[in-house]
Residue, then its C-alpha position, 0 to 999 in steps of 0.5 A: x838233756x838239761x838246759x844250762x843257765x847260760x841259755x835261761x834268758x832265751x826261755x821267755x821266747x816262745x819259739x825257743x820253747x816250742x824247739x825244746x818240745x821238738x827236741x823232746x819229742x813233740x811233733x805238734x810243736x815242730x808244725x807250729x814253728x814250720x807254721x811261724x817261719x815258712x812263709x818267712x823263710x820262704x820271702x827271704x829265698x825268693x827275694x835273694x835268688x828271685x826263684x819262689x820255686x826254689x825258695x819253696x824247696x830251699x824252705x822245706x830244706x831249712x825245716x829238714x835241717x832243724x828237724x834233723x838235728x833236733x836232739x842236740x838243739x840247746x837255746x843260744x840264741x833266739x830262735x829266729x836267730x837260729x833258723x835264719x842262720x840255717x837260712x843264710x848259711x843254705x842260700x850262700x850253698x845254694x849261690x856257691x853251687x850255681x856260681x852266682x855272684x851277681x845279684x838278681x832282680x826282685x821277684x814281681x807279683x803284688x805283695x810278699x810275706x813282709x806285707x809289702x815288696x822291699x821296694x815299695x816300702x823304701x819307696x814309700x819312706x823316700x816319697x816323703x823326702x820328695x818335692x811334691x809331685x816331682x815323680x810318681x809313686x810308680x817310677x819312685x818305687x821302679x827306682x827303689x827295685x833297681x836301687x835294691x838289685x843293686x846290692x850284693x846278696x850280702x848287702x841284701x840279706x843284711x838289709x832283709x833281716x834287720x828292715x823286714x825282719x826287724x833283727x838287731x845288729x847282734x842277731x844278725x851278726x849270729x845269723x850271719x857268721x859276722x861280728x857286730x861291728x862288722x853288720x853295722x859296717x855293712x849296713x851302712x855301706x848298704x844305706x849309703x849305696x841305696x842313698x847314692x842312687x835315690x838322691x836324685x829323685x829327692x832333690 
């Protein structure tokens, strides 16, 4: 199977070559991709459904998947973009079946895969707009995970992928079935809501 020249600009990414080599054949290459993504993947699961458990299984489900198809894999997008497309389309499955619309609390513990909680870096950027001393840095970041369970689980994976993950709205818009203007939307709803909610604690 050859690559066609559509897909050349996507060979500078190291993630897309290393898939190649799955998709030839090299399991060494499929365990250094698992190795780059799982955790990744695994903080995305647990921050949408608040359940480390099932993120593990739903992971390891998201892996299965890419292996699986491997064979017909051509590189159309980044690889990111493509394993988090697998990821978005698994965990509105997952939504679906539970019948789950409703957002769900953060998960606790003291950091994640991003290095720190969604909330404590939001609370962080908000810190700095504050008068000082007008609340703690504790109630600020309790303020920020409430503001944060708030968001529909499309807000919140919008949210995950382009501040954590640090996508752009055209990757995203792949990863999520969407277009771009359509993120960019969403996105802006999204600030918008978290803005609503913070204002009072920075005035």
């Amino acid at each position: 199977m050859t690559t066609s020249s559509l897909d050349l600009k996507y060979l500078k990414d190291p993630d897309v070559r290393l898939m190649l080599r799955v998709r030839d054949g090299d399991e060494k290459a499929f365990s250094q991709l698992v190795e780059n993504y799982q955790d990744r993947i695994v903080g995305i699961f647990s921050h949408i459904l608040a359940d480390h458990e099932a993120a593990e299984d739903l992971a390891q489900e998201v892996f299965l998947r890419v292996y699986r198809t491997r064979r017909g894999y051509l590189p159309t997008a980044k690889f990111s973009t493509y394993i988090f497309h697998i990821t978005n389309n698994l965990a509105s499955n997952t939504r679906r079946k539970k019948g789950r619309r409703k957002e769900v609390a953060m998960p606790g513990g003291k950091s994640t895969v991003f290095g720190v909680r969604p909330e404590e870096e939001l609370a962080v950027e908000k810190s700095a707009l504050m008068p000082a001393r007008q609340v703690t840095r504790e109630e600020l970041r309790g303020q920020v995970r409430e503001s944060l369970e708030s968001l529909s689980d499309r807000e919140k994976t919008a949210i995950l992928f382009h501040k954590f993950e640090g996508m752009s709205y055209l990757d995203i818009a792949a990863a999520m079935d969407m277009t771009e203007p359509a993120v960019k939307s969403l996105l802006a709803r999204t600030r918008e809501k978290l803005r609503v909610i913070l204002e009072p604690l920075i005035r």
